[in-house]
C-alpha positions as CSV (number, residue, x, y, z in Angstrom):
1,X,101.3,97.9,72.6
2,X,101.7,96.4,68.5
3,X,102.9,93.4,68.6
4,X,104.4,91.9,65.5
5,X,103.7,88.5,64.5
6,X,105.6,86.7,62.0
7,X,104.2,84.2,59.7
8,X,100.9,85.9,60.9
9,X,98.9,84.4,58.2
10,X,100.1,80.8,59.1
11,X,97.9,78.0,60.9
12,X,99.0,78.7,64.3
13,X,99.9,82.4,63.3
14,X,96.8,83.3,62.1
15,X,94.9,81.9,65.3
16,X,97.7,84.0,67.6
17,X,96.2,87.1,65.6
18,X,92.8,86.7,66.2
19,X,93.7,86.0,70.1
20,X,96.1,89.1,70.4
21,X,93.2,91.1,68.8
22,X,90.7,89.9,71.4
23,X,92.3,90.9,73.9
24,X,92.9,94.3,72.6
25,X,96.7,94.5,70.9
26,X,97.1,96.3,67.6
27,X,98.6,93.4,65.6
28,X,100.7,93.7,62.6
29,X,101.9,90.5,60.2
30,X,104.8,89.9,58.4
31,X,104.2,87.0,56.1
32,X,106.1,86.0,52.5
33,X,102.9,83.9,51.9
34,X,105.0,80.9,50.4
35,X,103.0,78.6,52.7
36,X,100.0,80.7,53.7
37,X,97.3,83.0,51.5
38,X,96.1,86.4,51.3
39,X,92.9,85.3,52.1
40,X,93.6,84.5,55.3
41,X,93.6,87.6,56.5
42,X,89.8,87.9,55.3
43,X,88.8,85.1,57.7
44,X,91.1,86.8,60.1
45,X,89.1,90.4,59.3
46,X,86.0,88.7,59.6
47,X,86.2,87.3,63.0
48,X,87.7,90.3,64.7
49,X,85.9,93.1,62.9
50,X,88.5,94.7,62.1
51,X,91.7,94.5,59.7
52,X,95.3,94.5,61.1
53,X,98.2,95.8,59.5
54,X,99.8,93.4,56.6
55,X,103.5,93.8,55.4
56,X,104.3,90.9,52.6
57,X,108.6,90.3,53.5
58,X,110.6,88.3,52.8
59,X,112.3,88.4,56.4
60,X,115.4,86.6,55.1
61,X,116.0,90.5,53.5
62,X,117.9,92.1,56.2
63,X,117.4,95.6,54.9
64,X,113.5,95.3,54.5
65,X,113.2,94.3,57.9
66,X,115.5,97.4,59.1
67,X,113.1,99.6,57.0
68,X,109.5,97.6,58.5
69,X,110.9,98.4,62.0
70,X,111.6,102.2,60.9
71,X,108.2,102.3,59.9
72,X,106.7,100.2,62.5
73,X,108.6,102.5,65.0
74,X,106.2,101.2,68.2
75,X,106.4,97.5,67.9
76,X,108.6,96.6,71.0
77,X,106.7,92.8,71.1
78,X,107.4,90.2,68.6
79,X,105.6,86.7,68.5
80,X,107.8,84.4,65.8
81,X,106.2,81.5,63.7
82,X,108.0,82.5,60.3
83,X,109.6,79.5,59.3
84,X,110.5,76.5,56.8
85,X,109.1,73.1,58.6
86,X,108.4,70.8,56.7
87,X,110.9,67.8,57.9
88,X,111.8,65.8,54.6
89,X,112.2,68.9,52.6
90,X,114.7,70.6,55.3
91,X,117.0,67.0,54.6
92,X,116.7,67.7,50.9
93,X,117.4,70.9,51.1
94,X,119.2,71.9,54.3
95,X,120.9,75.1,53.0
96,X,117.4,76.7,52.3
97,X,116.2,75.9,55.9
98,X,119.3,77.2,57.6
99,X,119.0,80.4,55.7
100,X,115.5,80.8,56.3
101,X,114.9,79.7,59.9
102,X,118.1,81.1,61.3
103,X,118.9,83.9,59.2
104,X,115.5,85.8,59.5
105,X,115.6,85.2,63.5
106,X,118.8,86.9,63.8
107,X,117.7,90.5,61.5
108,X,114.3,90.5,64.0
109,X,116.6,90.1,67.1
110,X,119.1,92.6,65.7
111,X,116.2,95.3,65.4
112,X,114.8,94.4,68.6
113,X,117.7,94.8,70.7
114,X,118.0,98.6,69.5
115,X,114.4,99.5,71.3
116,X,114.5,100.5,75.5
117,X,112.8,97.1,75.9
118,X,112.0,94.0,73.7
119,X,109.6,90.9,74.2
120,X,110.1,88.2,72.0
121,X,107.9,84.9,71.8
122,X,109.7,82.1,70.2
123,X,107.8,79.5,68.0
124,X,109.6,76.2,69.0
125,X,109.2,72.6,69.2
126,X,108.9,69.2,71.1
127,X,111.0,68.4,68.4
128,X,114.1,69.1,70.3
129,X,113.3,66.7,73.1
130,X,113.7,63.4,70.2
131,X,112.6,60.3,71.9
132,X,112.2,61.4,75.6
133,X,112.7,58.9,77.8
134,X,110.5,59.7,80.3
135,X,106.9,60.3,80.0
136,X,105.7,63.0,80.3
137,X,107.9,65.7,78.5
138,X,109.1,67.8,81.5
139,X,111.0,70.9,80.1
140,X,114.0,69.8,82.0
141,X,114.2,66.8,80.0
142,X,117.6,66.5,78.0
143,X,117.8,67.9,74.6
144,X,118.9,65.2,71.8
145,X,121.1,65.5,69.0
146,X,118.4,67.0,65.9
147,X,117.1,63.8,63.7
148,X,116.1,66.7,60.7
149,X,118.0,70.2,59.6
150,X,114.3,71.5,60.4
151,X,114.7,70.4,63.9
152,X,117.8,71.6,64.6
153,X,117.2,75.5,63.3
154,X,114.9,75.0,66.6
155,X,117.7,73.8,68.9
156,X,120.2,76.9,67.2
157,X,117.3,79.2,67.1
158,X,116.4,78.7,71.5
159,X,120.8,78.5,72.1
160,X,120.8,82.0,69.8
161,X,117.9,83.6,71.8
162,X,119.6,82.7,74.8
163,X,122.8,83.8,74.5
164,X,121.1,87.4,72.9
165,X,119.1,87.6,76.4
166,X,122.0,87.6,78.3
167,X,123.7,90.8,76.7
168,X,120.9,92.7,76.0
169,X,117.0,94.7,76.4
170,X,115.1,91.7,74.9
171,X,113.5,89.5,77.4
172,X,112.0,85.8,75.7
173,X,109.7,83.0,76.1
174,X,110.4,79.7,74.4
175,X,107.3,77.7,73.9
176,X,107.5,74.4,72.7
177,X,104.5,73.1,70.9
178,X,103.5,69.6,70.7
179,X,101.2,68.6,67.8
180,X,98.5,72.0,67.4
181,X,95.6,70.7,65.2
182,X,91.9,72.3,64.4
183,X,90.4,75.4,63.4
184,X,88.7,78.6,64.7
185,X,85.0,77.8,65.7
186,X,83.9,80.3,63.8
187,X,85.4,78.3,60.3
188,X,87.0,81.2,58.8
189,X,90.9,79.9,59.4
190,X,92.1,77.3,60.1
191,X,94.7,74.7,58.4
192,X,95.5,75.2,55.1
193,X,98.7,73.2,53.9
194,X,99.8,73.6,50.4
195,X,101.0,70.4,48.6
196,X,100.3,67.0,49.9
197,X,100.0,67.4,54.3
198,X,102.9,66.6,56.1
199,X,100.6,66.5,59.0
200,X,97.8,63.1,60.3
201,X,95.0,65.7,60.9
202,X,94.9,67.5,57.3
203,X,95.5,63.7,55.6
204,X,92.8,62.5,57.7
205,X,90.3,65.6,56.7
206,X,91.6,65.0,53.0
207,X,91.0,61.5,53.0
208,X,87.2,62.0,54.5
209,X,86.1,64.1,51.8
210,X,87.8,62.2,49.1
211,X,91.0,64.4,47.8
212,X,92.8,61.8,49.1
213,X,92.2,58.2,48.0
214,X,93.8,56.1,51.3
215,X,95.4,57.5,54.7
216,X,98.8,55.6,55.6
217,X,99.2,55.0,59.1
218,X,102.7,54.4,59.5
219,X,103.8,51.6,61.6
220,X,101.5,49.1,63.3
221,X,104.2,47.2,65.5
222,X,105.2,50.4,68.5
223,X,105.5,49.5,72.1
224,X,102.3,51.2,73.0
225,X,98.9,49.8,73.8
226,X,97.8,49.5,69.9
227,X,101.0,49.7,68.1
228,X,100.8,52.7,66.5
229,X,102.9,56.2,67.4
230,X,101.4,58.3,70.2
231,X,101.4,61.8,70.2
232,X,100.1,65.0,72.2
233,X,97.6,66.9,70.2
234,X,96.8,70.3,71.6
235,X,94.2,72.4,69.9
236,X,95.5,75.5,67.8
237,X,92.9,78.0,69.9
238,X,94.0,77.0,73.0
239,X,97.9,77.2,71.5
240,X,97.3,80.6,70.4
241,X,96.0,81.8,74.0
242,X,98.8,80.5,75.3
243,X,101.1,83.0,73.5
244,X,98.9,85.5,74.7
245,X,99.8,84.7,78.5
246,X,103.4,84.4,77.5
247,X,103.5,87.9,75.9
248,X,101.3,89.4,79.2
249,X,103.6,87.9,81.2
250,X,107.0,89.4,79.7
251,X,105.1,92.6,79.5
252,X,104.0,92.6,83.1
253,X,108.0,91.4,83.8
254,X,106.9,88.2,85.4
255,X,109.2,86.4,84.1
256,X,111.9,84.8,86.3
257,X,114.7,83.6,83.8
258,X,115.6,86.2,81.0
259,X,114.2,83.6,78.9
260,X,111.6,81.1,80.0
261,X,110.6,77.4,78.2
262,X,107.1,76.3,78.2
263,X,105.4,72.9,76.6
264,X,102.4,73.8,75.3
265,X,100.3,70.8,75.0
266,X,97.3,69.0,76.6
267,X,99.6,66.3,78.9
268,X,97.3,63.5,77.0
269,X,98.5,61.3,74.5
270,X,96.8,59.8,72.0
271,X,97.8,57.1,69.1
272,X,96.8,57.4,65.3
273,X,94.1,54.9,66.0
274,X,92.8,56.9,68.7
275,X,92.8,59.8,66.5
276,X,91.0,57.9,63.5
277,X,88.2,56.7,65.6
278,X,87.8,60.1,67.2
279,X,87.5,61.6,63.8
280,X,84.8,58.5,62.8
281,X,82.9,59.8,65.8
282,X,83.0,63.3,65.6
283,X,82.3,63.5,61.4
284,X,79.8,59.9,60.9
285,X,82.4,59.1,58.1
286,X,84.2,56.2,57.8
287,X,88.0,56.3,56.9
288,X,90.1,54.4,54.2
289,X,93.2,53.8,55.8
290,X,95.8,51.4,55.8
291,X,98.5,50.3,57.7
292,X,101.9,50.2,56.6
293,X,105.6,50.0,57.0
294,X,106.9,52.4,60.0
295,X,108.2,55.8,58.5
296,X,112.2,57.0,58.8
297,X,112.5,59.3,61.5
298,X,109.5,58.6,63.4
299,X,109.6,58.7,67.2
300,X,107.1,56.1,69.6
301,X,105.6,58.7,71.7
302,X,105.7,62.6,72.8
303,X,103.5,64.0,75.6
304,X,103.9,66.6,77.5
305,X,104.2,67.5,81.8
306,X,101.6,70.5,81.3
307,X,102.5,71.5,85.0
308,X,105.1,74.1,84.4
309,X,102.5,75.9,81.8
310,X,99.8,75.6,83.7
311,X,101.4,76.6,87.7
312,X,103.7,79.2,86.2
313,X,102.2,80.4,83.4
314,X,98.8,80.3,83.9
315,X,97.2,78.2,80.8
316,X,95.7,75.4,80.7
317,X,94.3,73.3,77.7
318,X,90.8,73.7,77.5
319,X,89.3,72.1,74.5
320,X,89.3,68.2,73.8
321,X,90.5,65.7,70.8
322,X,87.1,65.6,69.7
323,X,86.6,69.6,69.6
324,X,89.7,69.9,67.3
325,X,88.8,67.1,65.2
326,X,85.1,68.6,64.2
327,X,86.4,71.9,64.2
328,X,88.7,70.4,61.6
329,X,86.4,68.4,59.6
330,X,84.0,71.7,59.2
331,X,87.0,73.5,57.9
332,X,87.8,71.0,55.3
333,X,84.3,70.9,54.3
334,X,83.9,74.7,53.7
335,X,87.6,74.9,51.8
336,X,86.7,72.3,49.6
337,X,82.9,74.1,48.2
């Protein structure tokens, strides 16, 4: 079957690709590269063997995505990452996330729903969960009012996909990731922000090799055992399998619900300080951090109940804190030559 991934070329996008491909799926990409490169798909090419099909869209142009599915006249599986998410901009500049995010998921559904049968794979977030108030995450766990315009083009995008199930071909997943850090062990993708990182591991990476002068851990004075935020980091191999099983799964019609929520993490959570000295370990550097005042926004800790994933959908987590963080330093060290 072709399966179309959006925002292909992305961190976790790119990763998905290379999985799909593996496992034998002719792969097409849709990506606008305003947050990724064309050379990504190089590093993609060179792990796989083999190049898969690239359309540059803008998927917020309704008629070029009615014209890519004309074309594209097989794809009847869609995996979605195409989005705006970086949290402060999306306050700054809501409109352009709400137009993005939203508008682009409703032309891919529209086209969708016209095929005999559609599976779509839903990039979302532990976003939606805010400050849970149990630990772990279960996916039952109540949905909070959004703290971002980011996060809440998540909560509309899952209530939009649902309410499309319900009347029509297309069958979903929903999986909510927690934080996806690391590279491919090979070293040809991996993360590539653009700007100053928005995420720890990139900032930590930066820091290492001296692009950035000082890492800022935010907040010293959380209830938790060090005082500094905990969350779940899952690495962005074992995130990408996981979309694999989801997609196998629609495809095989073993779902239960016309659309299904998974967490997609590692069920372990781990504080900044737990990350630093795991990234001292795994790299022999030493980091130039410093603490300081707690960030807006922020949230003590996220981890998630893995038990749904793993019993229902067959994944597990496989690779450790320590994998993703080396994997991650090597990355930053070949980017930066």
């Amino acid at each position: 079957m072709r399966v179309l991934v959006t925002g292909g070329l992305g961190f976790i996008g790119s990763h998905t690709v290379v999985e799909l491909q593996n496992e034998g799926f002719d792969v097409v990409i849709i990506d606008d590269l305003s947050n990724s490169s064309l050379e990504v798909l190089d590093g993609i090419t060179s792990i796989i063997g083999k190049q898969p099909n690239f359309e540059q869209i803008d998927l917020r142009d309704k008629a070029a995505v009615h014209q890519f599915f004309k074309k594209y006249s097989d794809v009847s599986g869609v995996i979605h990452f195409a989005a705006s998410k970086a949290v402060g901009e999306s306050v700054d500049n809501p409109l352009l996330y709400y137009e993005n995010n939203i508008s682009s998921l409703i032309y891919l559904l529209q086209e969708l729903q016209k095929k005999p049968e559609g599976h779509f794979i839903f990039s979302s977030s532990c976003t939606v969960y805010g400050q849970a108030a149990i630990m772990p995450i279960a996916e039952e766990a109540p949905i909070q009012t959004a703290l971002s315009p980011y996060g809440n083009t998540k909560q509309i995008g899952e209530e939009i996909i649902q309410d499309v199930v319900k009347v029509s071909n297309i069958n979903a997943i929903l999986l909510r990731y927690f934080n996806p850090v690391g590279a491919h062990e090979s070293i040809n993708i991996g993360e590539l922000p653009k700007g100053t990182p928005q995420n720890l591991i990139p900032f930590i990476t930066q820091t290492a090799i001296g692009l950035r002068e000082q890492l800022s851990v935010f907040g010293s004075d959380y209830p938790t055992a060090d005082g500094t935020c905990i969350r779940d980091y899952i690495h962005v191999v074992d995130l990408a399998k996981a979309h694999v099983k989801a997609l196998k799964r629609l495809m095989n019609k073993e779902n239960v619900e016309k659309a299904e929520v998974f967490n997609l993490g590692t069920g372990t959570g781990s504080s900044v300080l737990d990350v630093i000295n795991s990234f001292e370990k795994v790299s022999g550097k030493t980091l130039n951090y410093k603490i300081v005042e707690r960030r807006v926004g922020d949230i003590t800790e996220a981890y998630a109940d893995t038990a749904k994933a793993n019993n229902v959908l067959g994944w597990n987590a496989e690779l450790t804190l320590d994998d993703a963080l080396e994997s991650a330093w090597k990355w930053e060290q070949k980017i930066r030559k």
